[in-house]
C-alpha positions, 0 to 999 in steps of 0.5 A, spaced: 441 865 261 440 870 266 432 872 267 431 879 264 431 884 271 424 886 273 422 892 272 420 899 277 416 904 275 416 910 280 411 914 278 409 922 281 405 928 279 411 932 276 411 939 276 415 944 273 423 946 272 421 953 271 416 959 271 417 958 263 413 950 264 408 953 267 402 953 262 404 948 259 404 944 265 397 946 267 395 945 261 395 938 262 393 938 269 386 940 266 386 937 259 387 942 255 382 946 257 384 953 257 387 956 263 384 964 265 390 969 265 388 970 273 389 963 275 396 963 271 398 968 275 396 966 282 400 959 281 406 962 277 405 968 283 405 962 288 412 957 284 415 963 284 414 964 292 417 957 293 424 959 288 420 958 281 420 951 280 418 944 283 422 940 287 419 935 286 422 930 280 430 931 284 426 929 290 422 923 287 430 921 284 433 922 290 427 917 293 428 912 287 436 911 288 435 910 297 430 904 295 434 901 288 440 900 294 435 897 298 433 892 292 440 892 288 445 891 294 452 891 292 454 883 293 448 881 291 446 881 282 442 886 280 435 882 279 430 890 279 431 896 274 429 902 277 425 907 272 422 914 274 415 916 270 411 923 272 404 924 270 403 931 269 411 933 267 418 930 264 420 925 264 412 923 262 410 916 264 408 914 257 415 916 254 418 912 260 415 906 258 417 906 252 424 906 255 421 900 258 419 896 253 426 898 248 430 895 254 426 889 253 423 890 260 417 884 261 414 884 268 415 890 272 412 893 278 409 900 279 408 904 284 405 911 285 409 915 291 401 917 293 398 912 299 392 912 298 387 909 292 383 914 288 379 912 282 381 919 280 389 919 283 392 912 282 388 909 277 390 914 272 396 913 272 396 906 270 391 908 265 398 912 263 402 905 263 396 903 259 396 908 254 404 907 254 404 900 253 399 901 246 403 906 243 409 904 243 407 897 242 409 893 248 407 888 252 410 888 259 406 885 265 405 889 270 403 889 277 400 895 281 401 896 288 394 900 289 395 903 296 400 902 302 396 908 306 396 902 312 403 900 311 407 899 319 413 902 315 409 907 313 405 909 319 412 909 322 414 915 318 408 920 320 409 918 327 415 920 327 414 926 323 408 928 329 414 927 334 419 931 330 414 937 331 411 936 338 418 936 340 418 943 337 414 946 343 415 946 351 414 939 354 408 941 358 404 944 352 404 937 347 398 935 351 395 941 348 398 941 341 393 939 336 395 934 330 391 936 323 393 930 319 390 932 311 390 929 305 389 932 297 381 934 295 379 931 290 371 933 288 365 930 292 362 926 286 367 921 288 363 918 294 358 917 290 362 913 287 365 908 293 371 911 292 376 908 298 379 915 298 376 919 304 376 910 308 384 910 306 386 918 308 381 917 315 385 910 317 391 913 315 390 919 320 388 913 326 394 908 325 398 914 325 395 918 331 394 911 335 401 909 334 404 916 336 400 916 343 395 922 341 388 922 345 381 922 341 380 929 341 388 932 340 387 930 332 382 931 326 382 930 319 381 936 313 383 937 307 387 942 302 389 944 295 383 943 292 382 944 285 379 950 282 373 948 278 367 950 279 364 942 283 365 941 289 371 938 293 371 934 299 372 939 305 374 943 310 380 945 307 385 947 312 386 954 311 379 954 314 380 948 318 385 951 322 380 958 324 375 953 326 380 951 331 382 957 333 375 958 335 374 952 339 380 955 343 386 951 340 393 955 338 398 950 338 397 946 331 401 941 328 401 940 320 401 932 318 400 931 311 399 924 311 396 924 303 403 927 301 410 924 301 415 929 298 415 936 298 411 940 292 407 946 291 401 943 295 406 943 301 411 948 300 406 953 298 399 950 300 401 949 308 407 953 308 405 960 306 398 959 305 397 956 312 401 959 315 399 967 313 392 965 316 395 962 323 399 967 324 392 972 323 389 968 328 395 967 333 396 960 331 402 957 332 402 951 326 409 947 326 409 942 320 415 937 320 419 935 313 417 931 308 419 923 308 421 924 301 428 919 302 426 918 310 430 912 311 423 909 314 419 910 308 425 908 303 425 901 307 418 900 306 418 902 299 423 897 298 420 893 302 412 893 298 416 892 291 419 886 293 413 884 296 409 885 290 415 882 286 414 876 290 406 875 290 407 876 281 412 869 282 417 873 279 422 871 285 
């Protein structure tokens, strides 16, 4: 009797399919704690912006798909499932693994598409799987991928997006271009807690700006998107980043949000107009190249984690 496939959850964010989804989506984002009329119409003003809905479950799909090709070559039997699961939206990660364990899934490897760990990002979303495996009443054995924020494959991706944008200015101004790799806010208390968030983000930002040839004082690190809570987030934040370089002489900038890999609000919006407005106030040129979503580079070290774990776990 052949064994049973091994399971892939894929876990993302989520976001919503329309201007309609929108309290509904924040709703669960804070908990169901009330939303105030103000803040709903500068999110729905700010998804209405990038086209009224989030991309980010087609790209996440799209993602999948690259590396279940990887996994599951054509001339080989098919030895991993692939399965899709959002946090915050459709297709919830609970419901899927529900799917999971109706199609009598037993071992599965989860990956969150976030490279760095946070008890307040990914250790949420095994909490979800959790949850899941006790409503539904199933028993699956799961083996996390915790972080991959210094994986080669990785690095390799970013490096090759900061390429992609020094190429966009004149050969003999790139010595001068300054890259601001970010990753997402998350509120201070967590340093406090010895979360490895900000050691993760920051060595992310090295490995790439190392392997990309940039000298110490052409990169920084800040953050962006925090959240609108009256606590106090991990800063600076890159509207505000970007100004304080400016007063330092710098007006050649390059975007790397080394903390995100597919396009969402926090990129599309957050970076590409929000950031954008404030450069161009102070005369900035601020260049941010596209996502990885599927990038072959990043696809392949996907593929390559998964299996990884699949291997250490003794399932292959």
């Amino acid at each position: 009797m052949p064994e049973s496939p091994i399971g892939v959850l894929f876990m993302a964010y989520g976001g919503p399919d329309s201007l309609d989804d929108l309290p509904g989506y924040l709703s669960d984002i804070r908990a169901g704690r009330s939303t105030s009329k103000a803040i709903l119409e500068e999110i729905t003003h700010n998804y209405r912006l990038i086209g009224g809905s989030s991309p980010l479950l087609q790209l996440t799909m799209e993602t999948v798909h690259a590396v279940m090709a990887i996994l599951n070559p054509p001339d080989q039997e098919e030895r991993f499932q692939p399965y899709l699961g959002m946090r915050h939206w459709a297709p919830w990660i609970e419901e899927t693994v529900g799917d999971m364990i109706e199609d009598r899934i037993d071992r599965a490897v989860s990956i969150v598409l976030a490279p760095q760990y946070s008890g307040m990002s990914i250790a949420k979303y095994q909490k979800k799987i959790h949850a899941g495996l006790q409503f539904y009443r199933g028993d699956i054995a799961f083996s996390h991928i915790q972080s991959y924020h210094n994986d080669f494959g990785l690095i390799d991706a970013f490096v090759k997006r900061v390429h992609l944008a020094l190429q966009r200015f004149p050969a003999e101004d790139r010595d001068r271009v300054h890259v601001i790799f970010s990753a997402h806010s998350l509120p201070t208390r967590i340093l406090k807690e010895n979360d490895p968030y900000p050691v993760q983000f920051r060595e992310t930002a090295s490995l790439v700006a190392e392997a990309a040839g940039l000298s110490e004082d052409q990169w920084s690190t800040c953050y962006q998107s925090e959240g609108r809570s009256p606590e106090p987030w991990l800063g600076p934040q890159l509207e505000d980043y970007i100004v304080d370089l400016a007063n330092q002489g710098i007006h050649n900038m390059i975007s790397i949000p080394v903390g995100f890999v597919s396009d969402h609000v926090e990129i599309l919006y957050d970076i590409d107009i929000e950031a954008q407005e404030v450069a161009k106030k102070y005369s900035i040129r601020l260049e941010r190249p596209p996502s990885l979503n599927s990038d072959p580079i990043f696809v392949q070290a996907l593929a390559r984690l998964i299996r990884t774990q699949a291997v250490q776990s003794g399932w292959l």
